[in-house]
Backbone of each chain as ProteinMPNN parsed JSONL, in Angstrom:
{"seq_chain_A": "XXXXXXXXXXXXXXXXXXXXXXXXXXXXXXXXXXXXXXXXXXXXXXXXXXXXXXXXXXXXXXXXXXXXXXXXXXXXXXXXXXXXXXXXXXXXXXXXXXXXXXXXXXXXXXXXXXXXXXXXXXXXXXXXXX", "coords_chain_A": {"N_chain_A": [[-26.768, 31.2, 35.6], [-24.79, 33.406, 35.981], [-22.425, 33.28, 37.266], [-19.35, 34.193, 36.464], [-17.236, 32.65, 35.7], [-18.078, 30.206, 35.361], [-19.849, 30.785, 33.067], [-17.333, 31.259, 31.313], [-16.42, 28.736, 31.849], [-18.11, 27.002, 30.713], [-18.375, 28.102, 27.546], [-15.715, 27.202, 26.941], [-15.695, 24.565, 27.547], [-17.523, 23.871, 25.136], [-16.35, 25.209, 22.817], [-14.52, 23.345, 22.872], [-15.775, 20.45, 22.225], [-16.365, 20.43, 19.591], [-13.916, 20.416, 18.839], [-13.018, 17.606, 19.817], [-14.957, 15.427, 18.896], [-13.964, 16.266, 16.042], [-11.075, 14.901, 16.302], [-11.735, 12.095, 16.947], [-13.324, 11.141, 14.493], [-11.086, 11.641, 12.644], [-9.351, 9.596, 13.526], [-11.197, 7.571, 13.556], [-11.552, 7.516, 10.555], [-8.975, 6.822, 10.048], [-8.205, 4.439, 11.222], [-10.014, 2.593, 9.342], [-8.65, 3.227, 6.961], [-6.584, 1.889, 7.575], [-7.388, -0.429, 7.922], [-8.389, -1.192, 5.722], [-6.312, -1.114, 4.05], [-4.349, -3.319, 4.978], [-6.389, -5.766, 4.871], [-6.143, -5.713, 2.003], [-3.094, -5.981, 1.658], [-2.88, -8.566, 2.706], [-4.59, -10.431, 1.0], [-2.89, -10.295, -1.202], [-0.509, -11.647, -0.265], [1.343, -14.384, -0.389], [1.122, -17.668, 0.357], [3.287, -18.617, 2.607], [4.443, -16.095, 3.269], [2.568, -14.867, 4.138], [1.752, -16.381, 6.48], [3.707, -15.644, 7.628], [4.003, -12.792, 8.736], [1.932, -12.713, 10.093], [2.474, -13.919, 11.987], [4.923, -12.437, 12.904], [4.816, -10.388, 11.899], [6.191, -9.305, 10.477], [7.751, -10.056, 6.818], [8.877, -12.201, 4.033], [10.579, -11.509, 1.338], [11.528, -12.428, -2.456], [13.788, -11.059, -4.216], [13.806, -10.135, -7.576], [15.847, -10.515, -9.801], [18.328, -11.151, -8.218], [17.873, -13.197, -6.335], [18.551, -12.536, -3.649], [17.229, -12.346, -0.813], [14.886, -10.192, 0.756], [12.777, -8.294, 4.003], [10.448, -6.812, 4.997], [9.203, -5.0, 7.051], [7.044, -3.6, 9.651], [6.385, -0.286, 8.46], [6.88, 2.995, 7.11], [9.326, 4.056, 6.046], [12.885, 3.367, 5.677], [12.379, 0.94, 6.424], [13.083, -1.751, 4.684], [14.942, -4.436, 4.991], [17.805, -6.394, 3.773], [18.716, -9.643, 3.23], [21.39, -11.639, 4.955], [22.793, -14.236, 3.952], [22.741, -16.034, 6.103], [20.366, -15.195, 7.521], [20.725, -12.252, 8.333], [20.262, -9.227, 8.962], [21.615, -6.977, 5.769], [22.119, -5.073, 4.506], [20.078, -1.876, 4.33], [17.393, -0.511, 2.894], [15.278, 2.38, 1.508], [12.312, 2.559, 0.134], [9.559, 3.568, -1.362], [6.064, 4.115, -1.954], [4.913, 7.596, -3.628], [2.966, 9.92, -2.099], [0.49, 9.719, 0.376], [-0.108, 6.798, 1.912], [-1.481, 4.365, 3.832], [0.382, 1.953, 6.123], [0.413, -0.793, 5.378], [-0.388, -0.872, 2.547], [2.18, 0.155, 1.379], [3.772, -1.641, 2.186], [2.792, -3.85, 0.352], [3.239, -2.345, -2.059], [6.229, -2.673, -2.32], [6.943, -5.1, -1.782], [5.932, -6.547, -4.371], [7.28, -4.82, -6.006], [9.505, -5.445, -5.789], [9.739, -7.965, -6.125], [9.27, -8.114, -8.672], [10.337, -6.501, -10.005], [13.12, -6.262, -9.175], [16.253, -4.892, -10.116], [15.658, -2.545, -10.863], [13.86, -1.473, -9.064], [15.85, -0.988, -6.475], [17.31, 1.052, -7.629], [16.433, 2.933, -7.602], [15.814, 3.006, -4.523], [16.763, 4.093, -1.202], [19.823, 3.717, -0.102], [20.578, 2.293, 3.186], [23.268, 2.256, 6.25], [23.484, -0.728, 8.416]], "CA_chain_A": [[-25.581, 31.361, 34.754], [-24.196, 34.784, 36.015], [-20.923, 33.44, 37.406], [-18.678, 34.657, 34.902], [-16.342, 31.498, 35.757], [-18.92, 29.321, 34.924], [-19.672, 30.675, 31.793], [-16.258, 31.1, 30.687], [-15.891, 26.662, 32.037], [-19.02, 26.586, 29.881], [-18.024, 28.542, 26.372], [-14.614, 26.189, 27.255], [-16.103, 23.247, 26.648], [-18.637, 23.82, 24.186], [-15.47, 25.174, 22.112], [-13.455, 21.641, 23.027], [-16.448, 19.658, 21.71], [-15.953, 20.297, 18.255], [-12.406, 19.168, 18.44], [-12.792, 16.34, 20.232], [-15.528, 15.043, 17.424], [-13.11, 15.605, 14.616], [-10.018, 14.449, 16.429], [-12.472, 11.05, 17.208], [-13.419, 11.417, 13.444], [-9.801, 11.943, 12.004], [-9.201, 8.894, 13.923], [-11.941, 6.365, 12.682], [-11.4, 7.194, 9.047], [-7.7, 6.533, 9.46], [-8.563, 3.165, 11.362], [-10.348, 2.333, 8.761], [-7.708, 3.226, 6.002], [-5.302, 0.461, 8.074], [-7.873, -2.023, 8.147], [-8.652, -1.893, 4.4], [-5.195, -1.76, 3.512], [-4.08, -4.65, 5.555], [-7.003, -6.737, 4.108], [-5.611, -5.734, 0.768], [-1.941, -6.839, 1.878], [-2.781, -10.497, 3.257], [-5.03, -10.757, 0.065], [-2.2, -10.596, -2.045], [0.876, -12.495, 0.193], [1.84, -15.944, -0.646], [0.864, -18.364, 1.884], [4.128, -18.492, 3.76], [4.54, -14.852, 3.744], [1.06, -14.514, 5.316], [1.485, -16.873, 8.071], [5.206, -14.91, 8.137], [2.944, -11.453, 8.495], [0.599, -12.74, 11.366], [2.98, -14.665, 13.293], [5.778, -11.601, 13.351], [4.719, -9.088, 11.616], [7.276, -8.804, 8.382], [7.516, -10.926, 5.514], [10.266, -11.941, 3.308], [10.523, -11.532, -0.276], [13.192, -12.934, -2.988], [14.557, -10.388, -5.464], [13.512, -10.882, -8.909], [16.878, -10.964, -10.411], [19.727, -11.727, -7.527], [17.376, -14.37, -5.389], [18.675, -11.783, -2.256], [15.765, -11.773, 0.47], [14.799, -9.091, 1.731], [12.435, -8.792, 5.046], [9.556, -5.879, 5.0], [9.121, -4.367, 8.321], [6.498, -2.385, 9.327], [7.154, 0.927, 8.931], [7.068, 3.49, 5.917], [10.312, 4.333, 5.914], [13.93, 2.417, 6.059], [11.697, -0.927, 6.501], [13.552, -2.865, 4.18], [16.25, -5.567, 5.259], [18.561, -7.015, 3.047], [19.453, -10.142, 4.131], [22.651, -12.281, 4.428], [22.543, -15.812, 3.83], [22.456, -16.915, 7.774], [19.376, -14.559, 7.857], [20.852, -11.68, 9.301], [20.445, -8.126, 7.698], [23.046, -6.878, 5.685], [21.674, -3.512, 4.017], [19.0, -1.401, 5.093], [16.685, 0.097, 2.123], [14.319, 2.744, 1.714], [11.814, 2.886, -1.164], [8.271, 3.694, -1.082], [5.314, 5.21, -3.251], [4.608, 8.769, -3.57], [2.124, 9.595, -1.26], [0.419, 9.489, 1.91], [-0.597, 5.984, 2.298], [-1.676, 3.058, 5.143], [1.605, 1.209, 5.895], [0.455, -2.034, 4.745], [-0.121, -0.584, 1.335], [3.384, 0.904, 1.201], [4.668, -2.783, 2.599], [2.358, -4.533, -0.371], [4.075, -2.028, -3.288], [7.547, -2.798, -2.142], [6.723, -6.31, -1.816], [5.247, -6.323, -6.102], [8.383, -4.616, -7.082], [10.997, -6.551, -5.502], [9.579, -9.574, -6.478], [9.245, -7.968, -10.252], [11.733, -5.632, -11.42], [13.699, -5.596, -7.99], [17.069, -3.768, -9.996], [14.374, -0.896, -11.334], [13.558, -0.441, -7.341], [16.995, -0.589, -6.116], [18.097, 1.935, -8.48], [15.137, 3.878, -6.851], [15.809, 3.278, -3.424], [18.304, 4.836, -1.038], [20.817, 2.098, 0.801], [21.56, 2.936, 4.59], [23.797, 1.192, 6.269], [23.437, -1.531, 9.622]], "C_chain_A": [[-25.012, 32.769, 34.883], [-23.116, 34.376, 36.973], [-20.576, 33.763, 36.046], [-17.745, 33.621, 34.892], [-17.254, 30.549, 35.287], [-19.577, 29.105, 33.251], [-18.837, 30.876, 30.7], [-15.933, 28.905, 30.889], [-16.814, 26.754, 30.291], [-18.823, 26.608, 27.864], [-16.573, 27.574, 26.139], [-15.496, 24.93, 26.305], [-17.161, 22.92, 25.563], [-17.56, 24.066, 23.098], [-14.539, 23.895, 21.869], [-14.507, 20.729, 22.261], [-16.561, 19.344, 20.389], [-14.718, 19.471, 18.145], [-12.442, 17.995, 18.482], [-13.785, 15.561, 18.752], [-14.625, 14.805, 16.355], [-11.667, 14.704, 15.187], [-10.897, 12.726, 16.046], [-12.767, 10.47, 15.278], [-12.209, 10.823, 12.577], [-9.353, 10.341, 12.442], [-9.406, 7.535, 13.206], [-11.568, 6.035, 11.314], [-9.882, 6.559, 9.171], [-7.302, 4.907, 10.189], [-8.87, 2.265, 10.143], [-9.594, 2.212, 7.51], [-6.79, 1.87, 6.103], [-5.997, -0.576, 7.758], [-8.033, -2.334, 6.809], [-7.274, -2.266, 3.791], [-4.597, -3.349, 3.434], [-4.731, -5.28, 4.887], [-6.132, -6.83, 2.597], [-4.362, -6.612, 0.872], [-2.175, -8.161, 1.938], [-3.867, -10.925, 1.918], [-3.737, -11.103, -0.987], [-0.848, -11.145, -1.73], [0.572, -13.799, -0.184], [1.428, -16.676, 0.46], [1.595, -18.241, 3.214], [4.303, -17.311, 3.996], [3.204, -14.563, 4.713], [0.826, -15.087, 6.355], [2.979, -16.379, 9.09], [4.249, -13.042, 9.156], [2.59, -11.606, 9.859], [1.445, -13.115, 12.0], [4.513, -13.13, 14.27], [5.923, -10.673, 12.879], [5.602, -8.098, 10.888], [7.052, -10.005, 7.985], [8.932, -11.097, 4.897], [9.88, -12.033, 1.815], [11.49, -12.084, -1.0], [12.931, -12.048, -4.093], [13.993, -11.359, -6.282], [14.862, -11.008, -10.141], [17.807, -11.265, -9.286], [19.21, -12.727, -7.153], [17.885, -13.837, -4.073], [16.786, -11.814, -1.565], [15.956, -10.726, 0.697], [13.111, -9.045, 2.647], [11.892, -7.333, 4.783], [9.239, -6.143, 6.041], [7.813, -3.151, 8.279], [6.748, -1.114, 9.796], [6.986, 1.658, 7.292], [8.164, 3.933, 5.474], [11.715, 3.633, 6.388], [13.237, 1.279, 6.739], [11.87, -2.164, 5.87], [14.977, -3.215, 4.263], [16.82, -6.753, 4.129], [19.437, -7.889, 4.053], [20.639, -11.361, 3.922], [21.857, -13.579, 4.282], [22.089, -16.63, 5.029], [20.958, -16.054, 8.469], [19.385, -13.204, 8.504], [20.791, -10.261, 8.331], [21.583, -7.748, 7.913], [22.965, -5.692, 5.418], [20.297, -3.224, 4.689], [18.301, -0.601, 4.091], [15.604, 0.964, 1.957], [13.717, 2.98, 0.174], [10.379, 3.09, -1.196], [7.619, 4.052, -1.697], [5.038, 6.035, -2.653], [3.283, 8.311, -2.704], [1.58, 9.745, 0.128], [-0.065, 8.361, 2.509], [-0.592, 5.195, 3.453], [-0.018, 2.321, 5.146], [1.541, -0.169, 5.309], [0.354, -1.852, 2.807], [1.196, -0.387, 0.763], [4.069, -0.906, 1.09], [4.58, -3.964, 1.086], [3.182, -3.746, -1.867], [5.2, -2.248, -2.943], [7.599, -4.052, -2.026], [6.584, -6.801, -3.55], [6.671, -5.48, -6.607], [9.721, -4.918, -7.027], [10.91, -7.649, -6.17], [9.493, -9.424, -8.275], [10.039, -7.24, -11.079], [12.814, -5.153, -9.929], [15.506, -4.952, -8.476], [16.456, -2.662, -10.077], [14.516, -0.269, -9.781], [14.413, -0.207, -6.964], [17.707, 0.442, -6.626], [17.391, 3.01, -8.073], [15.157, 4.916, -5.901], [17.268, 3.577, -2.934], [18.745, 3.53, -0.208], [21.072, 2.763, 2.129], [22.708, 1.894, 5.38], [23.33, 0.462, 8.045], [24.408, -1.086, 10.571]], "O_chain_A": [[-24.748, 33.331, 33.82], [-22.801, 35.344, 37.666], [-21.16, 33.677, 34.965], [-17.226, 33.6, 33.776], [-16.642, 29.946, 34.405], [-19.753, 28.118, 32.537], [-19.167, 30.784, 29.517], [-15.363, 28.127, 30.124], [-16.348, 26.623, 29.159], [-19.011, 25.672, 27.087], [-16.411, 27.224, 24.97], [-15.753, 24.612, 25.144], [-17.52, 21.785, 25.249], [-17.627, 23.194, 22.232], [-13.975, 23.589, 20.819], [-13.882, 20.078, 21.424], [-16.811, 18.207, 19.989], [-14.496, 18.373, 17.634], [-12.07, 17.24, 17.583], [-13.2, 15.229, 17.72], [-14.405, 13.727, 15.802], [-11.235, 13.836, 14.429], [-10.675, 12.211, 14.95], [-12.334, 9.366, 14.947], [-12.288, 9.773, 11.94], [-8.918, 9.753, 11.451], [-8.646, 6.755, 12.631], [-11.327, 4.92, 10.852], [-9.607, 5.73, 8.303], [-6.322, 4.267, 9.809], [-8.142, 1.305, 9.888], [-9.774, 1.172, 6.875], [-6.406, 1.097, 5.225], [-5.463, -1.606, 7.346], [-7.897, -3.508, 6.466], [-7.026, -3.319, 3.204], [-4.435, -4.166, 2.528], [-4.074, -5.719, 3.942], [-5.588, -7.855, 2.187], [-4.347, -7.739, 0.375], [-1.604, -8.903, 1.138], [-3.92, -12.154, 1.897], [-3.7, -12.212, -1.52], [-0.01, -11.197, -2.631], [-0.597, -14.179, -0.253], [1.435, -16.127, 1.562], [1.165, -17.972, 4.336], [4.374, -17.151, 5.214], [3.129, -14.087, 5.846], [-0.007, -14.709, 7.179], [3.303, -16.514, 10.27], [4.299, -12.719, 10.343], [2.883, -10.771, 10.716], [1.343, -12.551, 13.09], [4.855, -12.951, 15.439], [6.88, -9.934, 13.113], [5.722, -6.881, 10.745], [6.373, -10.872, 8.537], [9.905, -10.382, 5.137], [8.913, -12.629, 1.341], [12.501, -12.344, -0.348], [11.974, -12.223, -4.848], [13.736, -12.556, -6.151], [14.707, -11.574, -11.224], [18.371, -12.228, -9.807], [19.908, -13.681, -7.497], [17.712, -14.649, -3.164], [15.675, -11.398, -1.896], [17.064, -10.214, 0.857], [12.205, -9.675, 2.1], [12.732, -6.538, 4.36], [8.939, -7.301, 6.33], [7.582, -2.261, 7.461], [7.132, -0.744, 10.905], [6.97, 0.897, 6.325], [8.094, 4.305, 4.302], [11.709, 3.294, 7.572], [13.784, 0.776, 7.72], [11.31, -3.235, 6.104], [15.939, -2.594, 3.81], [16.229, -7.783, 3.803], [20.225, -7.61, 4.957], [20.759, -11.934, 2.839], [20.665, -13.833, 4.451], [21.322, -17.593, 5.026], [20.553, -16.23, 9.618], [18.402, -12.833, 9.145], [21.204, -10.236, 7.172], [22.356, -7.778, 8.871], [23.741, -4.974, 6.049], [19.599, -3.989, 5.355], [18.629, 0.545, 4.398], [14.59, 0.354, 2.294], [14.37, 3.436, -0.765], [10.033, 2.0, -0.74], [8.24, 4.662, -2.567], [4.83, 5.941, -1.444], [2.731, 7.221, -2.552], [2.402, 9.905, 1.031], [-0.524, 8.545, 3.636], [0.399, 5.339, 4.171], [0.623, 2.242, 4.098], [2.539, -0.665, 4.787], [0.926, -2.583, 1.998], [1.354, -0.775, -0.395], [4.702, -1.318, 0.118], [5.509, -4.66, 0.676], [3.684, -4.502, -2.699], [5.681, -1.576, -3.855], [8.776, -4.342, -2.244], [7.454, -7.624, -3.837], [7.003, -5.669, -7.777], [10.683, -4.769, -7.781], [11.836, -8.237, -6.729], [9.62, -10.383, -9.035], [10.336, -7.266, -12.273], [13.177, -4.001, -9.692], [16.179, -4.549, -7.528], [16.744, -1.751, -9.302], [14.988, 0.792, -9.373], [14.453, 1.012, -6.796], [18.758, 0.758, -6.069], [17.892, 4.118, -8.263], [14.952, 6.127, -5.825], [18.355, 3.494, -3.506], [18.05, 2.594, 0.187], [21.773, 3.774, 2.153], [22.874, 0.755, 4.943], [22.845, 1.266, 8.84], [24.513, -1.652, 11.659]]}, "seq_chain_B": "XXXXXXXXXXXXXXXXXXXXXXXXXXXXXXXXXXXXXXXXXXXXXXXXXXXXXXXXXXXXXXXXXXXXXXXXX", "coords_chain_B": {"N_chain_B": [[-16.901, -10.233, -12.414], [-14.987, -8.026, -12.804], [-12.018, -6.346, -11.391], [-10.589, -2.959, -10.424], [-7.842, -1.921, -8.198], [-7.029, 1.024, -6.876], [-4.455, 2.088, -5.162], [-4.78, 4.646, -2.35], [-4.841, 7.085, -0.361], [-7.099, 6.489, 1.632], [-6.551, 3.662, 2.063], [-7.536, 2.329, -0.387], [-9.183, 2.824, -3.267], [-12.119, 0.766, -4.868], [-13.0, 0.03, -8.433], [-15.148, -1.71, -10.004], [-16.396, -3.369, -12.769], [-18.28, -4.949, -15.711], [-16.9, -7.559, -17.814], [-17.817, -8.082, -20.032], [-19.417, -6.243, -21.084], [-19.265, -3.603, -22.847], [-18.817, -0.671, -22.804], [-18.029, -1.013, -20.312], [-16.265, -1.505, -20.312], [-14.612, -0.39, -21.773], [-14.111, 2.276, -20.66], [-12.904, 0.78, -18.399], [-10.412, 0.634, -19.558], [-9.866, 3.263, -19.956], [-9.494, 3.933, -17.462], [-7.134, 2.945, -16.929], [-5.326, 3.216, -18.546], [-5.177, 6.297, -17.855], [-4.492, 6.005, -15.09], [-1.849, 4.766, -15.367], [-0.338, 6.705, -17.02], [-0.184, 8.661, -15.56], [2.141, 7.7, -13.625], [1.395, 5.389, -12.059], [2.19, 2.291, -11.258], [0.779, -0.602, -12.217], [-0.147, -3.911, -11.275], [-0.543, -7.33, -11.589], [-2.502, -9.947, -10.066], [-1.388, -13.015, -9.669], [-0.858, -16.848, -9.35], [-1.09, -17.811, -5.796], [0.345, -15.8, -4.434], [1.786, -14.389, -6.191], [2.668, -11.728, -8.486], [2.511, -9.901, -10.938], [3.576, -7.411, -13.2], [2.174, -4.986, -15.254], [1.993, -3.589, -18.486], [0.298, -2.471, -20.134], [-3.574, -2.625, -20.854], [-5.581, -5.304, -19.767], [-7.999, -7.385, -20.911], [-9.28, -9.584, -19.625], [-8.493, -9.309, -17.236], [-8.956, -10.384, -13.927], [-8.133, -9.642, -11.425], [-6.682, -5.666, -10.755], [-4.213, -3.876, -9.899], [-3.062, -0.782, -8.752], [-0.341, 0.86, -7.827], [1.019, 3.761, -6.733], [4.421, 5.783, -8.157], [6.975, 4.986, -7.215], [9.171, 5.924, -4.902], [12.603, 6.388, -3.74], [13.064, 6.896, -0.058]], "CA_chain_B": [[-17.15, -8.74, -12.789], [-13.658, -7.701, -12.185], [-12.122, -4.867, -10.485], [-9.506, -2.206, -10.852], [-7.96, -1.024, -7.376], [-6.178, 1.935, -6.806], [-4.024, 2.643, -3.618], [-4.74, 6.254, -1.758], [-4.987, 7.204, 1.725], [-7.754, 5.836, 2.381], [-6.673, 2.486, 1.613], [-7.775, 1.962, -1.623], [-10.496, 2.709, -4.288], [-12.292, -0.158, -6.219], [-13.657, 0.083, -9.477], [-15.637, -2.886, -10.313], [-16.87, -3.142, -13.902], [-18.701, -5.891, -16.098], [-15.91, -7.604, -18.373], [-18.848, -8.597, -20.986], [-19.846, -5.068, -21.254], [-17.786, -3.176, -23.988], [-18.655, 0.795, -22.407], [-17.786, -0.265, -18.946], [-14.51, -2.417, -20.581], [-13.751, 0.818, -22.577], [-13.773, 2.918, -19.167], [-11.707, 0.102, -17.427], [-8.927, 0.623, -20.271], [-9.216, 4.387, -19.97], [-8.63, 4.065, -16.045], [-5.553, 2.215, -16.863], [-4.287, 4.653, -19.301], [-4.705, 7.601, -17.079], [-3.56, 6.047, -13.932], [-0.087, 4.52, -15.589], [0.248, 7.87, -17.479], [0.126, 9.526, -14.222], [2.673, 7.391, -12.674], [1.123, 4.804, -11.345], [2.017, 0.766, -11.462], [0.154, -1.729, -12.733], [0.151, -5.254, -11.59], [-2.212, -7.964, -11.961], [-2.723, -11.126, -8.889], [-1.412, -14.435, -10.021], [-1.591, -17.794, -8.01], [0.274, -18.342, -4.67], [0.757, -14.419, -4.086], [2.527, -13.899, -7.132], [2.518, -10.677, -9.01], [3.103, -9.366, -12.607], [3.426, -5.907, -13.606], [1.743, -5.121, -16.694], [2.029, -1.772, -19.264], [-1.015, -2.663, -21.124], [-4.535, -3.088, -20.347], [-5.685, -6.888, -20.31], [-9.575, -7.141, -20.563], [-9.455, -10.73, -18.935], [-8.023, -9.624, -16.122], [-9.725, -10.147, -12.874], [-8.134, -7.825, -10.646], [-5.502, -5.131, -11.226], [-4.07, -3.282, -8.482], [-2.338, -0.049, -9.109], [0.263, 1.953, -6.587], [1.696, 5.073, -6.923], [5.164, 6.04, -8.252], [8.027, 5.047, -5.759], [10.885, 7.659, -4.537], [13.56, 6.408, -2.328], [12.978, 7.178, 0.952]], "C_chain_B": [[-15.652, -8.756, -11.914], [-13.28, -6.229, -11.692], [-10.2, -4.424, -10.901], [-9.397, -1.337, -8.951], [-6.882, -0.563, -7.181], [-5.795, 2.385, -5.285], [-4.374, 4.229, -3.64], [-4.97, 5.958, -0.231], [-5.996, 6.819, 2.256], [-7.603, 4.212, 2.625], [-6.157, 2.049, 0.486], [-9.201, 2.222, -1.986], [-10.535, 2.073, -4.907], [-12.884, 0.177, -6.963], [-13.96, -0.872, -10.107], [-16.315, -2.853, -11.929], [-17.093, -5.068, -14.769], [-17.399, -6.623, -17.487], [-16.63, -7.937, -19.705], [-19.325, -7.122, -21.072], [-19.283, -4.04, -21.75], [-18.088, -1.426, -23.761], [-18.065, 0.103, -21.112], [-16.276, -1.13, -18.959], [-13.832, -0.71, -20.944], [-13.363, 1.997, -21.27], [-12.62, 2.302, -18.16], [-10.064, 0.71, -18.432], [-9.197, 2.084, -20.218], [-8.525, 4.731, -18.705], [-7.513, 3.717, -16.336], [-4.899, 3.108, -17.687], [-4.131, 5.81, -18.297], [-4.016, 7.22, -15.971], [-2.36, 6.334, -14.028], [0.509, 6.022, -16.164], [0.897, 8.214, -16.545], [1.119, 9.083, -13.018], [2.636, 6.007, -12.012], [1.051, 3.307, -11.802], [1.584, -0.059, -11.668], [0.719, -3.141, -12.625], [-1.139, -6.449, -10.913], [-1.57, -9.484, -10.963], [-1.909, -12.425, -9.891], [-1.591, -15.222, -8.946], [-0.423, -17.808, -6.877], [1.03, -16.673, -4.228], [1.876, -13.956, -4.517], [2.085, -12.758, -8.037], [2.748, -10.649, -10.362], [2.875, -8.151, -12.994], [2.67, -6.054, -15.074], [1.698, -3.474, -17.367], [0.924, -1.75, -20.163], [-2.36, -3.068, -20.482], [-5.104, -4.644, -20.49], [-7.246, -6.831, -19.384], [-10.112, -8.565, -20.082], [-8.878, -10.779, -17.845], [-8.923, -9.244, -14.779], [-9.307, -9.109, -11.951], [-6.517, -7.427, -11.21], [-5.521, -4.294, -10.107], [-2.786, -1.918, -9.669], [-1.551, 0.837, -7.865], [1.123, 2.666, -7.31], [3.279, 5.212, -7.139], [6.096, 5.378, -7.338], [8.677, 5.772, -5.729], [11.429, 6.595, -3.631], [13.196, 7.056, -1.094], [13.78, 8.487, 1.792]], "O_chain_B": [[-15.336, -9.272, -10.842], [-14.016, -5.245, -11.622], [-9.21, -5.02, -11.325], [-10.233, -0.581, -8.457], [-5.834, -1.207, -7.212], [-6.553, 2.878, -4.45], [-4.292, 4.94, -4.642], [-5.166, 5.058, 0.585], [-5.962, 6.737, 3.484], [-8.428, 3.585, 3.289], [-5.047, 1.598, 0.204], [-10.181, 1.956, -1.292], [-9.649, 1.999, -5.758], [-13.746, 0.916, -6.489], [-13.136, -1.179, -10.968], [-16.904, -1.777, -12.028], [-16.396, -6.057, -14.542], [-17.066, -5.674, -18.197], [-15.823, -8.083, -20.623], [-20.466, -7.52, -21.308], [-18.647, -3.402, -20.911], [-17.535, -0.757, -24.634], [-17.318, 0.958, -20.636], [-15.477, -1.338, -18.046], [-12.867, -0.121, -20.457], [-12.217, 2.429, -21.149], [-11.799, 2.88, -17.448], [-8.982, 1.066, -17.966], [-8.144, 2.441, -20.748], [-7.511, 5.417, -18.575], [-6.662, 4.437, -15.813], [-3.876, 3.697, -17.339], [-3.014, 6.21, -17.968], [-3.004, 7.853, -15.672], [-1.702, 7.236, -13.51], [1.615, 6.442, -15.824], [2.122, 8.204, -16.424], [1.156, 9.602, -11.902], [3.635, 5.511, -11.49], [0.147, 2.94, -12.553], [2.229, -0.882, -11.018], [1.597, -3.627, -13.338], [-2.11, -6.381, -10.158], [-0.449, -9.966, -11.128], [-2.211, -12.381, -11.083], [-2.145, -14.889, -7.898], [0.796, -17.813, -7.049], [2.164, -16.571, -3.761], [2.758, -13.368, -3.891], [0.913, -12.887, -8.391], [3.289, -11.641, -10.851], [1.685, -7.865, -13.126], [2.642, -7.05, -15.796], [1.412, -2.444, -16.756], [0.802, -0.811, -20.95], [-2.286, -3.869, -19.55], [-4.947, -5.107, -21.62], [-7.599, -6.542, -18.241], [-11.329, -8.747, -20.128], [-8.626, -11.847, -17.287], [-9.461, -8.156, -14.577], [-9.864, -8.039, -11.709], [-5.622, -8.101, -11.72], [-6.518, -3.998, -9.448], [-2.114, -2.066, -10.69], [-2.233, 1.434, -7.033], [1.812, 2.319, -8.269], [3.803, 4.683, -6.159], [5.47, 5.295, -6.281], [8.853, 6.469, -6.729], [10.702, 5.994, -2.84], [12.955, 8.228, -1.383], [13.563, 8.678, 2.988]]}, "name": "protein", "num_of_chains": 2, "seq": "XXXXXXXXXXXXXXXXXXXXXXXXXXXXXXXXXXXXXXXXXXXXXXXXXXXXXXXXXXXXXXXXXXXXXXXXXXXXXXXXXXXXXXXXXXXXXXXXXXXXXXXXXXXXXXXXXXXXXXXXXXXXXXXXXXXXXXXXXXXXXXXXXXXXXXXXXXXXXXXXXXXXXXXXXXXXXXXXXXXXXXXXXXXXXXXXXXXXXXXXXXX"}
């Protein structure tokens, strides 16, 4: 060990090894965050929303006072579609909980307050447009 | 034995507690006070992946799910 290139490679990667660990780390746990969420989500969808979910990966909901659909996308942000009558979106909504959560969590509270006090959320959320 | 779960970044935290057991009922209704204080939603499973918000604690309820505040985006 008296190259000095060798033990500069060496001090190299003995310094990289830590990272890599937590990156690997940082990783798993936040695997793991998705997967419990998700379970949580398809625990609490409706039948047809849950075979809506698996087959394409949004859902639709109906307003709890207009009977407007709207179509949860995944995504934490501007993921909700307001949609026309022929199915087509008409608005584009963003509303979400405080937070840093899994996206299926985010998808499952915006799902629970459309379907329960969906003027409260709208009054919430911001409107963009299509 | 029912459960109380709270969204966070990891997921979610459950809190499972005996509903026949009047310290670990009295703990379930203080979680629910501090959560909602703090913001946070309350709504309880029905059938067919129907929801119901609730502002009160209900000591027959099997599960209660709580998420965080919303903001607009």
């Amino acid at each position: 060990m008296d190259d000095p290139e060798l033990q500069a490679l060496c001090a190299m990667v003995g310094a990289l090894i830590p990272c890599v660990v937590i990156i690997g780390l940082v990783w798993i746990s936040e695997k793991q965050s998705r997967d419990r969420a998700r379970r949580l989500l398809e625990a609490w969808l409706s039948p047809a929303q849950l075979e809506q979910f698996r087959t394409s990966g949004y859902f639709d909901v109906i307003g709890s006072d207009s009977g407007r659909i709207y179509r949860l996308r995944q995504g934490r942000q501007m993921n909700v579609d307001e949609l026309d009558n022929r199915s087509k979106p008409l608005a584009l909504w963003c509303v979400l909980p405080e937070g840093r959560l899994p996206v299926c969590d985010i998808m499952l509270a915006q799902k629970i307050a459309l379907e329960t006090d969906e003027k409260g959320t709208l009054a919430i959320a911001h409107k963009g447009s299509r | 034995m029912a459960r109380q779960i709270v969204m966070d970044v990891t997921g979610d935290t459950r809190h499972e507690f005996d509903t026949t057991d009047v310290e670990e009922l009295r703990k379930a209704e203080e979680r629910f006070r501090a959560l909602t204080g703090a913001g946070f939603t309350a709504a309880l499973r029905r059938n067919d992946g129907h929801a119901e918000l609730v502002r009160n604690f209900d000591p027959s309820a099997e599960e209660t799910l709580f998420f965080p505040r919303l903001q607009g985006g």
